[in-house]
N, C-alpha and C positions, 0 to 999 in steps of 0.2 A: 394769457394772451401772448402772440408772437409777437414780433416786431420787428422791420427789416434791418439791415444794418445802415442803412439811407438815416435812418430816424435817430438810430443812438449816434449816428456822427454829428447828429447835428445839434444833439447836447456840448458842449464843450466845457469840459472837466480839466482845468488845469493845478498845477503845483505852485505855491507861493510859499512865502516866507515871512511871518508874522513880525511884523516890525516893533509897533505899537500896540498893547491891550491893555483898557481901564475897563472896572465895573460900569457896568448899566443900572442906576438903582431906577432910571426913568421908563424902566422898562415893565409892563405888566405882566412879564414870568420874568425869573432871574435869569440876568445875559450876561455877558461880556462884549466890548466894545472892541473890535479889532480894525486894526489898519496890517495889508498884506501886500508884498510885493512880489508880483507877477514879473518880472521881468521889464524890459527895457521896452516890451513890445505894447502893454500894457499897463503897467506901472502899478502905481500903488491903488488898493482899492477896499474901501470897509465893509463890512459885516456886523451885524448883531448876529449872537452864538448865543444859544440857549445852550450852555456845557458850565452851571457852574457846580454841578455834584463834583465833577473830578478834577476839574482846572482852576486854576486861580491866574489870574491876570499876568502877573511878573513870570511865571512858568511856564508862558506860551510864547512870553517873546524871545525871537531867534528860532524855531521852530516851525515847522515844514508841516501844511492842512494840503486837504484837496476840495476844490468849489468849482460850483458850475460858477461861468464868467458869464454867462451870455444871456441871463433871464432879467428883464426889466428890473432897473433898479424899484426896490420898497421903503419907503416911509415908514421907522416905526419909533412912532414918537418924534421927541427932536431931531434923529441921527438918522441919516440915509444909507440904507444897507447897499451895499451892489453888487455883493454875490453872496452865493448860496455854500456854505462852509457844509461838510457832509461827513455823516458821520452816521452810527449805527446802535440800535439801545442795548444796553445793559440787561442783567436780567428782570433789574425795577426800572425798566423804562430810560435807564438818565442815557445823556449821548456821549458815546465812545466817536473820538475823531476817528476818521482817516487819515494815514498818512504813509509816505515813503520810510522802509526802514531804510532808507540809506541816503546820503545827500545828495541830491540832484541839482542839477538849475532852476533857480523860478522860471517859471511860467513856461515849463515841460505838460505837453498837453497829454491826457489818459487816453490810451485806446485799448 
């Protein structure tokens, strides 16, 4: 399926910087709890991360994801997600982040 560039601009994919991450054990697959900072424009914003094959909590903070900003916030469980952390499977499935190899500014938008 094509799709115009009208439609992917209006995903919006930005860069943050993971401030805060605790385990999820509230969670019905194993997650992680993150708080990310987008920038000044946006601020700080959570996620539930289904990543814990490769990640562990304390090794994500200070570290630079990419998530969609802009799809309705989800309830899951007790913890309000608000954006969509992105990321790519492995060869058994588990999820590989996305991220900038190089430091950027939070909340630099992807095009």
């Amino acid at each position: 399926m094509t799709i115009e560039y009208a439609d992917f601009d209006r995903v919006e994919m930005r860069v943050g910087r993971v401030r805060r991450a605790e385990p999820f054990p509230q969670a019905r697959k194993p997650a992680i709890k993150l708080w990310i900072d987008f920038g000044p424009e946006l601020g700080i914003k959570t996620s539930s991360a289904q990543i814990t094959v490769h990640y562990a909590p304390d090794e994500l903070v200070g570290t630079m994801v990419i998530a969609v900003t802009n799809f309705p916030p989800r309830q899951i469980g007790p913890f309000m997600s608000e954006v969509l952390v992105l990321g790519v499977p492995d060869p058994d499935g588990a999820i590989v982040l996305l991220r900038p190899d190089h430091d950027v500014p939070p909340g630099g938008r992807v095009f």
